[in-house]
Backbone as JSON, one array per atom type, in Angstrom:
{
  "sequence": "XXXXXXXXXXXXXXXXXXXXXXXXXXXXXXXXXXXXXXXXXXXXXXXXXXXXXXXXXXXXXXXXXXXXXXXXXXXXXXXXXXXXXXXXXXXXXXXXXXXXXXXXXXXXXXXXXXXXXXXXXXXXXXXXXXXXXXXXXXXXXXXXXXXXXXXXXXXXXXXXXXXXXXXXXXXXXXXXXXXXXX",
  "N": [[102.48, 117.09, 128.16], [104.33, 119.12, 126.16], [104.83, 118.4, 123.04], [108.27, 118.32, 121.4], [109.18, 119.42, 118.08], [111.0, 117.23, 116.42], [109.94, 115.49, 117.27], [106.67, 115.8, 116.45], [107.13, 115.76, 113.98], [107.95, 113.4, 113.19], [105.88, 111.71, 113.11], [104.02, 112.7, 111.05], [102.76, 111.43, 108.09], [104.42, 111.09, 104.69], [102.74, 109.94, 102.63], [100.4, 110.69, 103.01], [100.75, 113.39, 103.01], [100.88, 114.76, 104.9], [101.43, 117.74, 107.12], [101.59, 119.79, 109.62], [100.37, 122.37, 110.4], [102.21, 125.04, 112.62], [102.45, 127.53, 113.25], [102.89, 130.38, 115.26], [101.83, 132.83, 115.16], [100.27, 132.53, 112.26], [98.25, 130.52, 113.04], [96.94, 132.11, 114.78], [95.96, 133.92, 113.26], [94.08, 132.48, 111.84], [92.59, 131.54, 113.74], [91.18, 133.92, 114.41], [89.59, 134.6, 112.03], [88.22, 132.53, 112.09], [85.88, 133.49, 114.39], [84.89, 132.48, 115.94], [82.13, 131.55, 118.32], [80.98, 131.14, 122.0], [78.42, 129.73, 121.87], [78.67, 127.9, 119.84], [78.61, 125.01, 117.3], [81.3, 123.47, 116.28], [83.62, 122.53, 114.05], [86.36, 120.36, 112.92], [88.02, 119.37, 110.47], [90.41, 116.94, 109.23], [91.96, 117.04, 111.31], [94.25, 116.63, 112.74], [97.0, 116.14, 114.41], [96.49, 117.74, 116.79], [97.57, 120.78, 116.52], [96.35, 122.94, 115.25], [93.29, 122.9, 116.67], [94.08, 122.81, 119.27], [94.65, 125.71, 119.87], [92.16, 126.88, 119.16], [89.26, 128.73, 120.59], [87.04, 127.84, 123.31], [84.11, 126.25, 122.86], [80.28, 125.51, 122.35], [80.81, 122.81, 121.3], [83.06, 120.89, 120.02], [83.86, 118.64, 117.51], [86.42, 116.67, 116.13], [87.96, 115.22, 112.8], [89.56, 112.87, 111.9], [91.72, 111.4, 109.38], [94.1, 109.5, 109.62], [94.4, 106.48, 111.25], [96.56, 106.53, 113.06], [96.54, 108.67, 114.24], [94.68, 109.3, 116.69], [94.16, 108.42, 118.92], [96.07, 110.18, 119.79], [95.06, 112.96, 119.68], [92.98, 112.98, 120.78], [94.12, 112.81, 123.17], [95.57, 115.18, 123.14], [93.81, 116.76, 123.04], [91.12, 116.91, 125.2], [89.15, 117.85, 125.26], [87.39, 117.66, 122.87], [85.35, 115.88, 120.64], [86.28, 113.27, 119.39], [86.72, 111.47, 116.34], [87.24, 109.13, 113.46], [87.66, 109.23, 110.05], [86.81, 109.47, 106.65], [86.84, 112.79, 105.48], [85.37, 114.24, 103.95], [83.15, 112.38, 103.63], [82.03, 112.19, 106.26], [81.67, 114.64, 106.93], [78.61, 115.22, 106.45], [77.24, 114.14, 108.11], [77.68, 115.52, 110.15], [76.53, 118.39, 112.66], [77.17, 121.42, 112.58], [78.23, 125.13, 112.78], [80.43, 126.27, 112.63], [83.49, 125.84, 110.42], [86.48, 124.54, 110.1], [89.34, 123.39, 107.58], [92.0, 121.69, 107.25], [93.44, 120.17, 105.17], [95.21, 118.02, 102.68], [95.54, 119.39, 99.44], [94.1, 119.0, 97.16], [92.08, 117.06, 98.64], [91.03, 119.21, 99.94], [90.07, 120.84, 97.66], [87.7, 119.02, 96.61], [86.21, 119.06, 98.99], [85.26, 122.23, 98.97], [83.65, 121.49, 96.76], [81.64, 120.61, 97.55], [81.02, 122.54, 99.55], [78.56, 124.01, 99.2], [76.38, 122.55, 99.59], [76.21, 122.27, 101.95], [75.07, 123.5, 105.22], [75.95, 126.35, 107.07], [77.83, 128.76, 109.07], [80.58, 129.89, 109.17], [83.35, 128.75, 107.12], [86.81, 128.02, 107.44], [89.87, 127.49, 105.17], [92.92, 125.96, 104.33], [93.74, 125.98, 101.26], [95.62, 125.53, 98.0], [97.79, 127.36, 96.46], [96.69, 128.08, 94.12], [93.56, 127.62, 93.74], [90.65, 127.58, 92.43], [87.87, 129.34, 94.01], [86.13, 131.2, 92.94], [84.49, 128.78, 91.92], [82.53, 128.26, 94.13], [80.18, 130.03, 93.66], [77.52, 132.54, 93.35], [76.49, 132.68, 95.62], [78.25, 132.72, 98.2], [80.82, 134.54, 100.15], [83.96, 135.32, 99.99], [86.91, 135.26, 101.47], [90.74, 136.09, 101.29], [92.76, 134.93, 104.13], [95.49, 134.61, 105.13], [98.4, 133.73, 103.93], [100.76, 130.87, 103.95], [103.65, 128.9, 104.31], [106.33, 126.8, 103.91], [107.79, 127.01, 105.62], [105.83, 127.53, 108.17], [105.06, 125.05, 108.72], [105.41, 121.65, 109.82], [106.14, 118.76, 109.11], [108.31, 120.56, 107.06], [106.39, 122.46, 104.4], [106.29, 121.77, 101.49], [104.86, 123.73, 99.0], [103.47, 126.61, 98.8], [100.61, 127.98, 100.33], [96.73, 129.14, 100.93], [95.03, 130.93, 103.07], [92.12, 130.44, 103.41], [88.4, 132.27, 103.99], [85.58, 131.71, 104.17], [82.62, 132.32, 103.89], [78.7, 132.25, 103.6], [76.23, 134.21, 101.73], [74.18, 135.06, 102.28], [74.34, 135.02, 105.57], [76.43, 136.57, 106.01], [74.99, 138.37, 105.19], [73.66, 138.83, 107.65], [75.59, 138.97, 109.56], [76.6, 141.48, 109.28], [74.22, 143.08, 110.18], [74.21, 142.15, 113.04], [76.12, 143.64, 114.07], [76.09, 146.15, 113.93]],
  "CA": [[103.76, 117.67, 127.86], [104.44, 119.27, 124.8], [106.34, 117.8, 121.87], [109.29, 118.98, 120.41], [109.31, 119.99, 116.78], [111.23, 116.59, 115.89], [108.45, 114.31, 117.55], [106.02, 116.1, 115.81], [107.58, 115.96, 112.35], [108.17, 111.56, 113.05], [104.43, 111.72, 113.2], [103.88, 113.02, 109.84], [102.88, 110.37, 106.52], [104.31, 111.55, 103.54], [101.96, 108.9, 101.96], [99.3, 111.11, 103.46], [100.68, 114.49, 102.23], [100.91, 115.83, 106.11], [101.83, 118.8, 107.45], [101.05, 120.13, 110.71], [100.28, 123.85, 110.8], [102.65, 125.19, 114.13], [103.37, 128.83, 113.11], [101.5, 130.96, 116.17], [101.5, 133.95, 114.07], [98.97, 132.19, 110.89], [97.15, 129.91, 114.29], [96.37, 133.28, 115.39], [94.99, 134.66, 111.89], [93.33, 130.98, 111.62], [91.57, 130.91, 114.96], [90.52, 135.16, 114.47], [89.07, 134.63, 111.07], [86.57, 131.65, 112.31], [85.14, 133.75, 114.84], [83.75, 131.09, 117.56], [81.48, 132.23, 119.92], [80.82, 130.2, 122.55], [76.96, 129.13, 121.92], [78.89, 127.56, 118.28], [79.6, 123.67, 117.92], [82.67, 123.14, 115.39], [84.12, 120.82, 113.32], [87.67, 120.49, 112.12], [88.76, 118.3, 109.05], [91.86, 117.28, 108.78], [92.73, 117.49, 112.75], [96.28, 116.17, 112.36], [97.85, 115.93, 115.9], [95.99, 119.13, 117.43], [97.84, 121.75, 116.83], [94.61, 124.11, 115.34], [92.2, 122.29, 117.66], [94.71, 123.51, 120.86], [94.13, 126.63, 119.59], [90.84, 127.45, 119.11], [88.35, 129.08, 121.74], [85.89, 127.0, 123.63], [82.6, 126.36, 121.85], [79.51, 124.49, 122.25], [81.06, 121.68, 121.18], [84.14, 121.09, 119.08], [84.19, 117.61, 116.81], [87.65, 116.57, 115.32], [87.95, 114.58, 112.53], [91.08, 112.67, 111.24], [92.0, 110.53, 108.34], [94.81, 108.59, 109.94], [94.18, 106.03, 112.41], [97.66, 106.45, 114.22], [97.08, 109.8, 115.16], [93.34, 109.19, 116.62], [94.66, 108.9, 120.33], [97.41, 111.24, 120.18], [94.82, 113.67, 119.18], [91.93, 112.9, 122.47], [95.03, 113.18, 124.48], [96.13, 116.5, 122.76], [92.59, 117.84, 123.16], [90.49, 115.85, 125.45], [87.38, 118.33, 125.58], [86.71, 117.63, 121.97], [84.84, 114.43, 120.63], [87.02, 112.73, 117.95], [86.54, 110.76, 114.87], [88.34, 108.57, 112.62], [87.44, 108.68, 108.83], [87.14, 110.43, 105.62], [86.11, 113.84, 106.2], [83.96, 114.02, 102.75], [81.74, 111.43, 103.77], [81.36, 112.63, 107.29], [80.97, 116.17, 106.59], [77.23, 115.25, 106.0], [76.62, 113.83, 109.14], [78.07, 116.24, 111.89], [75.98, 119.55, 112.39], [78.29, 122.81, 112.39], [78.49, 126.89, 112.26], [82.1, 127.02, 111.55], [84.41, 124.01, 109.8], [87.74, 124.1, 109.89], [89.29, 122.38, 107.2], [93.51, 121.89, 106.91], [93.71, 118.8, 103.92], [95.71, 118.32, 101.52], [94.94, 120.32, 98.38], [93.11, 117.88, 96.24], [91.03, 117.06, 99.18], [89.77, 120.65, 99.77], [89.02, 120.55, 96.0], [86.25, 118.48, 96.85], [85.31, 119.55, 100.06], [85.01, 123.16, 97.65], [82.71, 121.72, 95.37], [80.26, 119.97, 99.07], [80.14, 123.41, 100.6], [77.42, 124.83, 98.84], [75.21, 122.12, 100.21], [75.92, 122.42, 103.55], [74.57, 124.8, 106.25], [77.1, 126.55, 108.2], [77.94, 130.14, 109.14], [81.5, 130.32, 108.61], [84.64, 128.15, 106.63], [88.17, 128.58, 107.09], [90.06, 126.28, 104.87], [93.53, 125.7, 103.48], [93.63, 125.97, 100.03], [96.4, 125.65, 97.23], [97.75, 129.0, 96.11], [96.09, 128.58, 92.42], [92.42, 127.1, 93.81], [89.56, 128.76, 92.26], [87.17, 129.95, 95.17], [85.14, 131.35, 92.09], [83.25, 128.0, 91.91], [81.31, 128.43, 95.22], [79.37, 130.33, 92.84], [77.09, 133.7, 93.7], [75.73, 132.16, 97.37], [79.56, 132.59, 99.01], [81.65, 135.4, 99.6], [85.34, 134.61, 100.57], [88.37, 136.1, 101.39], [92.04, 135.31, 102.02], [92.92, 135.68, 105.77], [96.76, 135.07, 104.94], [99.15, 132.74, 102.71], [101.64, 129.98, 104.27], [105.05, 128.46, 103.34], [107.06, 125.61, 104.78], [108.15, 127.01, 107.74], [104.53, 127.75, 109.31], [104.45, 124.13, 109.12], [106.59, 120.58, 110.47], [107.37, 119.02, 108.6], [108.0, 121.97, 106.45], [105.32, 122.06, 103.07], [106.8, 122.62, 100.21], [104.34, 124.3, 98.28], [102.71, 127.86, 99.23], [98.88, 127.7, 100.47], [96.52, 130.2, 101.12], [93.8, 130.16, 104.41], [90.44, 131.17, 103.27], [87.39, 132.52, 105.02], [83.94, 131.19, 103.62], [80.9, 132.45, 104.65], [77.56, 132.29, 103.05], [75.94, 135.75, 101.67], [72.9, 135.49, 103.55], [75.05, 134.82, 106.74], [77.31, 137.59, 105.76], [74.58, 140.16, 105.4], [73.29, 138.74, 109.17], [76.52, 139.48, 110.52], [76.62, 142.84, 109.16], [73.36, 143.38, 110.95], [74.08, 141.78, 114.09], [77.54, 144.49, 114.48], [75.36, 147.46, 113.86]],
  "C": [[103.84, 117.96, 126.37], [105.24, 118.36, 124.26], [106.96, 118.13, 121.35], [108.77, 119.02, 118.97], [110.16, 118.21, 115.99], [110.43, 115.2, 116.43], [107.16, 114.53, 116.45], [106.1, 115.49, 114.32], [107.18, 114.38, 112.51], [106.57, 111.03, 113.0], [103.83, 111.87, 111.69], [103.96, 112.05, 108.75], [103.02, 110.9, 105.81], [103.46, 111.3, 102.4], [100.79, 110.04, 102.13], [99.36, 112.92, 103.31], [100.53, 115.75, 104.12], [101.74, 116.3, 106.3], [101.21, 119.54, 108.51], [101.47, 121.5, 110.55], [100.77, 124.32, 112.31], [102.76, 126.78, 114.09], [102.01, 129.48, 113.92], [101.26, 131.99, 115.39], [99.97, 133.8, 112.94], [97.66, 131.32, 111.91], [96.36, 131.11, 114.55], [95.35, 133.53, 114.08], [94.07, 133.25, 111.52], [91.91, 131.23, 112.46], [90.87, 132.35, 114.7], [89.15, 134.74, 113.07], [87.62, 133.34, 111.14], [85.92, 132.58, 113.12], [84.1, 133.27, 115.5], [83.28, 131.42, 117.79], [81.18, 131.09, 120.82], [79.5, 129.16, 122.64], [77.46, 127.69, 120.47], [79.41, 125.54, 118.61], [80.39, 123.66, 116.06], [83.51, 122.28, 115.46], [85.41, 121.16, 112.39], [87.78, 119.11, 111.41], [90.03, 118.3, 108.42], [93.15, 117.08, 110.16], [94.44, 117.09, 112.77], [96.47, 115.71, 113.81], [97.26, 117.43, 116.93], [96.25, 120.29, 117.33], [96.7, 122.69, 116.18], [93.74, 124.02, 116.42], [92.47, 122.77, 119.1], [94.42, 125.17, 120.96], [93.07, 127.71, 119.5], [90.02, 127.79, 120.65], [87.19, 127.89, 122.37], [84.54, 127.14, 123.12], [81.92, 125.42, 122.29], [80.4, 123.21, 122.7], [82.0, 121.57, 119.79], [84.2, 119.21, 118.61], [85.42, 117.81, 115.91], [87.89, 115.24, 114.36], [89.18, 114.31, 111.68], [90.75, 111.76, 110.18], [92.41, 108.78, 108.96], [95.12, 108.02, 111.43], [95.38, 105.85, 113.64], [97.31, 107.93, 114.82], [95.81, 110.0, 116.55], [93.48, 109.56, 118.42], [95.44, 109.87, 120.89], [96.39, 112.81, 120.35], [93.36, 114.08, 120.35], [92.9, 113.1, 123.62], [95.34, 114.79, 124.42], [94.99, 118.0, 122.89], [91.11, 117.11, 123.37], [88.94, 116.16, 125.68], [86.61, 117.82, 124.28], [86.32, 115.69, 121.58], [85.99, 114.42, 119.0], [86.81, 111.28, 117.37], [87.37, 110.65, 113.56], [87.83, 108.75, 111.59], [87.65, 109.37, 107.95], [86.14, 111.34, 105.86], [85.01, 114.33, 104.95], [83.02, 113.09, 103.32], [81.43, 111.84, 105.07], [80.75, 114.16, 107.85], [79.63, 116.35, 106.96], [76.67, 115.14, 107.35], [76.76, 114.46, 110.85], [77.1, 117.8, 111.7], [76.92, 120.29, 112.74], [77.84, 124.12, 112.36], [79.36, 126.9, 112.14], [83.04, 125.44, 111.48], [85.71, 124.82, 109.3], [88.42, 123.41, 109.4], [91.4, 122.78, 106.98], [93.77, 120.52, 106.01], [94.49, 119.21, 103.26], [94.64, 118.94, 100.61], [93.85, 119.99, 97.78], [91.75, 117.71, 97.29], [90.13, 118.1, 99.27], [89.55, 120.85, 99.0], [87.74, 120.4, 96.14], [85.55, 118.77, 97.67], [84.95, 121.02, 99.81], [83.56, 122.73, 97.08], [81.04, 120.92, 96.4], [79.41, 121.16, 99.7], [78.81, 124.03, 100.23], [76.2, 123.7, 99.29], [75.25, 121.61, 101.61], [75.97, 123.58, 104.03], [75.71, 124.82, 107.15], [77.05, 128.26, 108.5], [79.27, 130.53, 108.42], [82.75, 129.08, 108.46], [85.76, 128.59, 106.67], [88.76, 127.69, 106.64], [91.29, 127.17, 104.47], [93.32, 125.64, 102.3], [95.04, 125.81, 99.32], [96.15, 127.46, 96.47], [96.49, 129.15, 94.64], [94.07, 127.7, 92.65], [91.22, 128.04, 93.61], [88.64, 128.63, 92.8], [85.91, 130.71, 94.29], [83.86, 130.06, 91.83], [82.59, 127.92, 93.34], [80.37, 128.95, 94.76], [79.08, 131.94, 93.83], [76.55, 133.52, 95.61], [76.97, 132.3, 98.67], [80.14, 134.1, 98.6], [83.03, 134.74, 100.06], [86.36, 135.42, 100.31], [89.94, 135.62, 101.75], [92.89, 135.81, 103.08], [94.86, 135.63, 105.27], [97.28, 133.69, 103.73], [99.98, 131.8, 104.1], [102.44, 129.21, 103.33], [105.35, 127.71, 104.64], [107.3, 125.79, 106.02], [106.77, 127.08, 109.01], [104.08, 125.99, 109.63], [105.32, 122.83, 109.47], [105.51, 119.53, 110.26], [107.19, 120.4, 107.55], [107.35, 121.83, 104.92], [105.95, 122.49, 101.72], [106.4, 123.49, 98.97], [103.77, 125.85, 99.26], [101.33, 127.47, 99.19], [98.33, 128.81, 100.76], [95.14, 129.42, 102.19], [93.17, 131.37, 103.89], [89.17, 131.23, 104.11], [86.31, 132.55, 103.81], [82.69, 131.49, 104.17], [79.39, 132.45, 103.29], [76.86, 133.26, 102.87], [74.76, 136.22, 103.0], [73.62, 135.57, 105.04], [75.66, 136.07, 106.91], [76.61, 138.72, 106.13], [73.99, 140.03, 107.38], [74.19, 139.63, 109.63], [76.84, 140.95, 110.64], [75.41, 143.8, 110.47], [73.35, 143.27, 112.46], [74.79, 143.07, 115.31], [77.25, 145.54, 114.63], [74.53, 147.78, 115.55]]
}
């Protein structure tokens, strides 16, 4: 059964800087801009309570990884095809294999998970970001673009800052895909 909008929110640690992405409109431009296919296994960071993870297309194999250990069940119930995992998503990053990562963190966190991607193999990143995050340090090996922006209301509880959802791919990957479309 779904959950209202004020279940959801009572769910939310301010301690923990959450914010559950609900707006179908930016889900939509979220889930287009990874570009699943179904052979793909994917990894979200950050899973919150499901709402991206409900979202997304069937793949391979979809790993979800959370922070906070209250939401851990809510989140195998909310999306029981995918395998889920409790911890910090920097340190487990390393150990899950991937083609597309999904990352919705607070700001600071995707900072860092920013300055990881260049040594991990993937095809394609869509991450949250803070409006002012420079996407210039991925360096020459990344291209990236910004699929759309978000504001409080796309999210419950509502965020009070403006963010922007970025698409990460890797050049070499990039020029594949070019090739593949031809």
């Amino acid at each position: 059964m779904a959950q209202s909008n004020e279940e959801i929110a009572a769910l939310a640690d301010p301690q923990l800087y959450q914010h559950f992405l609900v707006s179908a409109e930016k889900l939509s431009e979220l889930v287009a801009a990874a570009g699943i296919r179904p052979a793909d296994d994917v990894l979200e960071v950050g899973a919150g309570i499901g709402t991206v993870a409900r979202a997304l297309p069937r793949s391979r194999s979809l790993t979800l990884v959370e922070f906070d250990k209250r939401l851990i069940g809510l989140l195998r119930q909310n999306v029981p095809h995918a395998t889920v995992m409790q911890g910090d998503a920097l340190e487990m990053v390393w150990g899950i294999p991937f083609d597309v990562l999904i990352g919705n963190l607070p700001n600071w966190i995707t900072e860092s998970l920013i300055r990881l991607i260049p040594s991990l193999s993937f095809r394609t990143a869509v991450l949250a970001v803070g409006e002012s995050t420079d996407l210039d340090q991925l360096g020459r090996g990344f291209s990236w673009s910004e699929v759309t922006r978000t504001t409080g209301d796309d999210f419950i509880p509502p965020q009070p800052t403006v963010s922007r959802i970025v698409r990460v791919a890797p050049l070499a990957m990039a020029g594949q895909l070019r090739d593949e479309s031809q």
